[in-house]
C-alpha positions in Angstrom: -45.0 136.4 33.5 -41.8 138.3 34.0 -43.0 140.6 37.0 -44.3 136.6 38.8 -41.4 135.0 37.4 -39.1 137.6 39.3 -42.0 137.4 43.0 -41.3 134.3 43.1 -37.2 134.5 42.6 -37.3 137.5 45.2 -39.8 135.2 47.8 -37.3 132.3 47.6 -34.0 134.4 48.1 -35.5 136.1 51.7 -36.7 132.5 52.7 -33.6 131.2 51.2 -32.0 134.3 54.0 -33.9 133.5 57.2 -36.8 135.1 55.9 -40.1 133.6 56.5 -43.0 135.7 58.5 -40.8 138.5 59.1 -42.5 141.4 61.1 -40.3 144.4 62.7 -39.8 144.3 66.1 -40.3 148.1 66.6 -43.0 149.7 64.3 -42.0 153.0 62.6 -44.0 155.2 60.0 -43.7 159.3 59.5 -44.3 161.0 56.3 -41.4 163.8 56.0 -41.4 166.1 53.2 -40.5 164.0 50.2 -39.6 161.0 52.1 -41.4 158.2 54.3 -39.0 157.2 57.2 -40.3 153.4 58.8 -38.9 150.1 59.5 -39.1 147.8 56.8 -41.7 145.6 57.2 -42.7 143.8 53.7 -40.4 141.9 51.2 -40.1 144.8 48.7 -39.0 147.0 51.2 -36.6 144.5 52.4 -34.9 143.8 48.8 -34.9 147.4 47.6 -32.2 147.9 51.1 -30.7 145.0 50.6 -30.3 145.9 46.2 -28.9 149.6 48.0 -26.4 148.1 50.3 -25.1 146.0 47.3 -25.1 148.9 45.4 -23.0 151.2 47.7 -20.8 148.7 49.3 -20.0 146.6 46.4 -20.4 148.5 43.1 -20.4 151.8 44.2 -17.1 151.1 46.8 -15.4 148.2 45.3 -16.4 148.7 41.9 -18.2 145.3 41.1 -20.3 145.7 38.2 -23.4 143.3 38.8 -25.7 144.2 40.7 -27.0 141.9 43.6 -27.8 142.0 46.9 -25.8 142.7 50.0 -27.7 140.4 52.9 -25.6 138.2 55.9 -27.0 136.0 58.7 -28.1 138.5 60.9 -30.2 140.5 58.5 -33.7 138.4 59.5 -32.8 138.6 63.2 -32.8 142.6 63.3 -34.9 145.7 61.9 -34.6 147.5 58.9 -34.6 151.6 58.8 -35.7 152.6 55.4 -36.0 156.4 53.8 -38.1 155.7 50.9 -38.4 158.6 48.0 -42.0 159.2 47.8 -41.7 160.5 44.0 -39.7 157.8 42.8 -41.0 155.1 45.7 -37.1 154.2 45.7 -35.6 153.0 49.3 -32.8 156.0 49.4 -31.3 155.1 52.6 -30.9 152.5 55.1 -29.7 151.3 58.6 -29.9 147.7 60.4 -31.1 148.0 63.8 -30.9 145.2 66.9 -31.6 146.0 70.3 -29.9 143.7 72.7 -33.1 142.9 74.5 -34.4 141.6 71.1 -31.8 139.5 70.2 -28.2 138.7 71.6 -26.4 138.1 67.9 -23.9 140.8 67.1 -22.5 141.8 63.7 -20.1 144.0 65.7 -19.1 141.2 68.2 -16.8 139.8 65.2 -14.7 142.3 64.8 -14.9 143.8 68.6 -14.5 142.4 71.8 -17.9 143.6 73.8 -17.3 142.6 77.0 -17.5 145.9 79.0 -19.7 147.5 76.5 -22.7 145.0 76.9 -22.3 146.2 81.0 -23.2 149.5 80.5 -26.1 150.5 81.7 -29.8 149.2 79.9 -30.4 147.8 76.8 -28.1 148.6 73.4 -28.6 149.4 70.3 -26.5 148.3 67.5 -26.3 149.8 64.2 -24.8 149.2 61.1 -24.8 148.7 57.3 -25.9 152.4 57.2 -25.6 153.9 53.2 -27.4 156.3 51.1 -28.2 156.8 47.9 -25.4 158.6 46.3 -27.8 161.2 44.6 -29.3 161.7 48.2 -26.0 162.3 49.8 -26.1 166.1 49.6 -26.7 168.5 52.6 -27.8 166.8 55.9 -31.5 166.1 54.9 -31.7 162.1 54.3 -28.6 161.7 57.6 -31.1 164.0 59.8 -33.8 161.5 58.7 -31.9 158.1 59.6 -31.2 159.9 63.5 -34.7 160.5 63.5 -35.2 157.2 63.2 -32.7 155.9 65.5 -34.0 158.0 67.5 -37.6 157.2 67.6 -36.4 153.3 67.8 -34.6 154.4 70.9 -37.0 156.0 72.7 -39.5 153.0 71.9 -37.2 150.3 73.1 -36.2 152.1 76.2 -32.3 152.0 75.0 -29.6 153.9 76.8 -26.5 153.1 74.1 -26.1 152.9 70.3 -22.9 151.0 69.6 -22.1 149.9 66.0 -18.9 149.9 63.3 -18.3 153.5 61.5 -16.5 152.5 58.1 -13.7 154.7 57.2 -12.7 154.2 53.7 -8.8 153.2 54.1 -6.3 150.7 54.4 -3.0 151.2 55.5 -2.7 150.9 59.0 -0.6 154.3 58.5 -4.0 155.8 57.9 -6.2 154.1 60.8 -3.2 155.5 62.9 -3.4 159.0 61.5 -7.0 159.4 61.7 -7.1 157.5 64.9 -4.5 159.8 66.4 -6.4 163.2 65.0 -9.7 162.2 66.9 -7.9 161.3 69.5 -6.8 165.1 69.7 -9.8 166.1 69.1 -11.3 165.0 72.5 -13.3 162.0 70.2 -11.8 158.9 71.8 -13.8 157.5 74.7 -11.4 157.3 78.3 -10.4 153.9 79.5 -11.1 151.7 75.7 -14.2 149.6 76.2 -13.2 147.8 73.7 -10.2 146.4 71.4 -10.3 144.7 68.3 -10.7 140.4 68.1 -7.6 139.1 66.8 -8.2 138.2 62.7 -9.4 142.0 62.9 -6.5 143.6 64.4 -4.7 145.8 62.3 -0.8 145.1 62.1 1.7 147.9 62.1 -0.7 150.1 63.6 0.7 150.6 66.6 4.5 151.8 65.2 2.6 154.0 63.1 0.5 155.7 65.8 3.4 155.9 68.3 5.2 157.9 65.7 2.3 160.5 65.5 2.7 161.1 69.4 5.1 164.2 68.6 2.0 165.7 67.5 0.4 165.9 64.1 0.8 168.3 61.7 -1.4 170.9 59.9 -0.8 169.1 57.0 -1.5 165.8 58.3 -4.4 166.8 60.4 -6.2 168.7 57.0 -5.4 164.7 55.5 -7.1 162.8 58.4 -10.1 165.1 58.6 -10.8 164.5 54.3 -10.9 160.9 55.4 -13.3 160.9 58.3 -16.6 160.1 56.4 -19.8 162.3 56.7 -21.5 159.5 58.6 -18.9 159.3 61.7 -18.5 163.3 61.6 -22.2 163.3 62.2 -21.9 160.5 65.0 -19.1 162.8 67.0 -21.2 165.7 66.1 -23.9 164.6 68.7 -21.5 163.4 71.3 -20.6 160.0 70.8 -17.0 158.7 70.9 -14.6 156.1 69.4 -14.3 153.4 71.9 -11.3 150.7 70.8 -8.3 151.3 68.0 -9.4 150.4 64.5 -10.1 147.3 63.5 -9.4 146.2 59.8 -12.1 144.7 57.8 -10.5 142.0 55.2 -13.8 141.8 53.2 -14.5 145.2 52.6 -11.2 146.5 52.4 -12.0 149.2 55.1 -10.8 150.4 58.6 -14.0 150.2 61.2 -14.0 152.4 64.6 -16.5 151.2 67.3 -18.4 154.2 67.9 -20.7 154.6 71.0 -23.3 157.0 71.8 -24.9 157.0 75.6 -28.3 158.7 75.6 -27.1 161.2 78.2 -24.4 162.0 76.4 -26.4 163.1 73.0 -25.8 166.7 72.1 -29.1 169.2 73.2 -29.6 169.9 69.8 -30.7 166.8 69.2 -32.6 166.0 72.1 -34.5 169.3 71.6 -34.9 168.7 67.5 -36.0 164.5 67.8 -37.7 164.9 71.5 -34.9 162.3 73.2 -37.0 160.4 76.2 -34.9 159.8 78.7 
């Protein structure tokens, strides 16, 4: 009675969401080692991502202590990347995929003014809510699974740009400007902004505090901005994307974003050999 008492909780939430005959728009499925990397496409697969995203964004980084679920109004309108653990059937890890030819709502439109990114050439891609397990967050195994993904979507949908918010863990606008300011050395910031933040996102004081890092940062301050880069964006700029607009501060979350874009042609070799990149 418990197990139907709970079905029946679960069936009403996602319809409660947006949730009715959901189906994937893009069909993924590869058995990898220990893991099974696919879009999510039934309701258990769907509440175990949306039960992990609570779990890393709210308890894990905010230190709420129910449990719950993490789900917005966009969540029935895109795809779901899952890694599920084949031992344990757990969903490990998890990304939120849209391609702009499937639907025109944008998570990342809030915070980011898209104009000139949406006229780039072909269809988008826009990620987001990416997390992972924390036990699964060792070595690059479950990351190098989510790209494969991303990948394989990408090819599919005939996408030439990935475009989404990379969450960097801070917020003093003294710390968006330092980080900012060390990528920005480091050949990570994308010429000519695409981009800048929408007003209730901008971050104040962020501009003194990055003017006053234009002497040059030191090796002191550049070992600080590089412990706060998070795995996730280092593997972003790893395979060639860039940082397209200043940061933009997240009320909710308590977090700095950085609009990160990717262009197919720019994706490192390494990858396109390792994932077969169709271009």
């Amino acid at each position: 009675m418990m197990a139907l008492a709970k079905e029946i909780k679960e069936n009403n939430f996602l319809k409660s969401n947006g949730f009715f005959k959901f189906q994937p728009r893009i069909n993924i499925n590869l058995e990898i080692g220990s893991y099974i990397l696919k879009t999510a496409d039934s309701k258990k697969e769907l509440i175990d991502s949306f039960k992990l995203r609570h779990e890393v964004f709210y308890q894990e980084f905010q230190e709420v202590e129910s449990s719950g679920y993490d789900i917005d109004q966009f969540d029935s309108h895109f795809d779901h990347l899952v890694i599920i653990h084949k031992e344990s059937h757990k969903v490990i890890g998890t990304y939120r995929l849209n391609c702009t030819d499937f639907s025109k709502l944008s998570y990342t439109e809030q915070e980011f003014n898209l104009t000139e990114i949406y006229k780039l050439k072909g269809p988008q891609i826009e990620l987001g809510r990416a997390c992972i397990q924390k036990d699964h967050r060792r070595g690059a195994t479950v990351i190098s699974l989510l790209w494969r993904g991303i990948i394989e979507y990408m090819n599919v949908s005939g996408a030439n740009v990935l475009f989404g918010c990379s969450s960097v863990k801070i917020n003093t606008a003294r710390e968006a400007a330092l980080v900012y300011k060390f990528l920005q050395d480091q050949d990570s910031i994308m010429s000519g902004e695409l981009a800048t933040p929408t007003p209730n996102f901008k971050m104040s004081e962020f501009d003194e505090y990055f003017s006053s890092f234009q002497g040059g940062l030191t090796q002191v301050q550049c070992e600080e901005a590089e412990v706060l880069i998070p795995s996730l964006l280092k593997s972003y700029l790893k395979l060639g994307a860039k940082i397209a607009s200043v940061p933009a501060f997240d009320k909710d979350f308590d977090c700095v974003d950085m609009l990160t874009v990717l262009k197919k042609e720019e994706i490192a070799d390494s990858l396109t050999r390792r994932f077969q990149v169709v271009h």
